[in-house]
Structure formats: C-alpha cells, structure tokens
C-alpha positions in Angstrom: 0.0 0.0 0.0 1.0 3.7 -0.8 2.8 5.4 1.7 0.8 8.2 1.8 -2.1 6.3 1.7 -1.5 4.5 5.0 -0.5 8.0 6.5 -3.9 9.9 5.7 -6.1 6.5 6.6 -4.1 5.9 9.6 -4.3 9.7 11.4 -7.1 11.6 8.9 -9.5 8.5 8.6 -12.0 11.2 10.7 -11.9 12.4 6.6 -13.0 9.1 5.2 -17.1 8.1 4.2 -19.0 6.0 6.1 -18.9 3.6 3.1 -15.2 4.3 3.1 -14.9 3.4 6.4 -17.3 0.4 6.1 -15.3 -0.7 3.2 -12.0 -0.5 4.9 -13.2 -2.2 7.6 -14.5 -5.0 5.3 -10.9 -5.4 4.0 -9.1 -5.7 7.4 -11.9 -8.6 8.5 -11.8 -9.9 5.0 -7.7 -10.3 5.3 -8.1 -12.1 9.2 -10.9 -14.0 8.1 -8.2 -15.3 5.6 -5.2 -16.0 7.9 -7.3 -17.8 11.3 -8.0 -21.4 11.6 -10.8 -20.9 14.3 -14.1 -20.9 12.8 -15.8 -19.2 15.4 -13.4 -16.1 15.0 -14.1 -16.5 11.4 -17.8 -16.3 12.0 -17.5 -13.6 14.4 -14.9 -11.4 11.5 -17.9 -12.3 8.7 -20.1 -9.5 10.7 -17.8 -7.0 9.9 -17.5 -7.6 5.8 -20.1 -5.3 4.6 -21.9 -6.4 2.4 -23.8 -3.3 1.2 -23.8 -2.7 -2.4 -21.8 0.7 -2.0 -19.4 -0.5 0.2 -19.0 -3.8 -2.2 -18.4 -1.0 -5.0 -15.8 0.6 -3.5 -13.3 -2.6 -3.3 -14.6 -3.4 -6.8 -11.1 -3.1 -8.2 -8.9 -4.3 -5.2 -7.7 -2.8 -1.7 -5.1 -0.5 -3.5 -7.7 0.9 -6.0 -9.7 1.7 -2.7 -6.7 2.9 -0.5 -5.7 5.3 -3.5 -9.1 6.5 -4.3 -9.0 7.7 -0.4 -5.8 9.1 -0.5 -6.9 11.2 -3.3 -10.3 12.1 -2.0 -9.2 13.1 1.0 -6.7 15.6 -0.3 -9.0 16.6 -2.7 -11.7 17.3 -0.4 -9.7 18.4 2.8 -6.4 20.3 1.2 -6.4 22.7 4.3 -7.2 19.6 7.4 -4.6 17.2 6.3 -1.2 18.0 7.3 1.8 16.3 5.2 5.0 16.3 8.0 7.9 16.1 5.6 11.5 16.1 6.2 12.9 19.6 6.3 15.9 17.8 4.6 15.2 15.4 2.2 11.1 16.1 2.3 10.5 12.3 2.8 6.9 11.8 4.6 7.6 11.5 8.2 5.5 8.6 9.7 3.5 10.6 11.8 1.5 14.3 11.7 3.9 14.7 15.1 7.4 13.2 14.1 10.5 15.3 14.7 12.5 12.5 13.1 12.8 11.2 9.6 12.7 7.1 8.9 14.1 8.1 5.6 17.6 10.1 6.2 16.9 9.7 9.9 17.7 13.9 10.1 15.6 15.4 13.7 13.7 18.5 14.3 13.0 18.5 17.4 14.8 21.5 18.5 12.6 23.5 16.0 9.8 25.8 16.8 
C-alpha cells in the first residue's frame, strides 16, 4: 500500500465516508478472516464484511484501488485539514502528523519551533 495512503487512513480517517470506512473495515476482516484457523473467529470477522452494495463498490477493483481513491479524496476534499509532515531535509513523509524525526535520512527536528 501507498505510503501516503497508510498515512492519511491511519491519522485523517476522521476524513473518510462512512462507506469508506465500512469498506475498509470490510478489507481488514476480510484479510483475518483469511489467515485464522478458528471458525468461530471467522464467524465472528464475517459480521464485519459489509456487504452493502456501496461499500462492495468501492473494493470493486482491489484494496489498493480503494486505498488510493481515499488518499486522493481526501486531499482533494480536505487540502487545508490534512497535514503532510515532511522532512525539512530530504522532504521524505515523516510517519506521523507529530514526528520530529525522519525514517528516511533519519535527520531530527526536534529542536525547532
């Protein structure tokens, strides 16, 4: 999945639809429901797979269709509300709205103001 992507779902998903939300709750059951043995927890992971028609539409072409039609939704949508932290150096995407550190060139801002 996109970089970004993860970023903006992971601390903007405030941003997303409720069918967006739905769907990508859908996706994350839909991979456990895949990977567990127990069929109880399996059961249990089916109520969460929407199955609404909307939400079905959005995953029509995959997770990463969906993830990047998000991603570009919500920084169409909300230009001003999402905040990008990049690197002061080397303008990689820190991993969080509040890092003072890059994973990239590992340079820290932390004494800025």
């Amino acid at each position: 999945m996109n970089e970004l992507a993860v970023y903006i779902i992971n601390y903007y998903h405030d941003l997303m639809t409720v069918e967006e939300r739905a769907a990508y709750y859908s996706i994350v059951a839909e991979y456990k429901i895949e990977r567990t043995n127990n069929p109880s927890m399996k059961e249990r992971l089916q109520t969460l797979a929407s199955a609404d028609p909307k939400v079905r539409a959005l995953l029509a072409d995959g997770a990463e269709a969906f993830f990047a039609g998000v991603r570009d939704r919500v920084l169409r949508d909300h230009p001003n509300e999402v905040f990008l932290n990049l690197c002061p150096r080397c303008g990689a995407l820190a991993k969080t709205p509040t890092a003072k550190q890059c994973g990239k060139c590992f340079f820290s801002w932390h004494g800025d103001v």
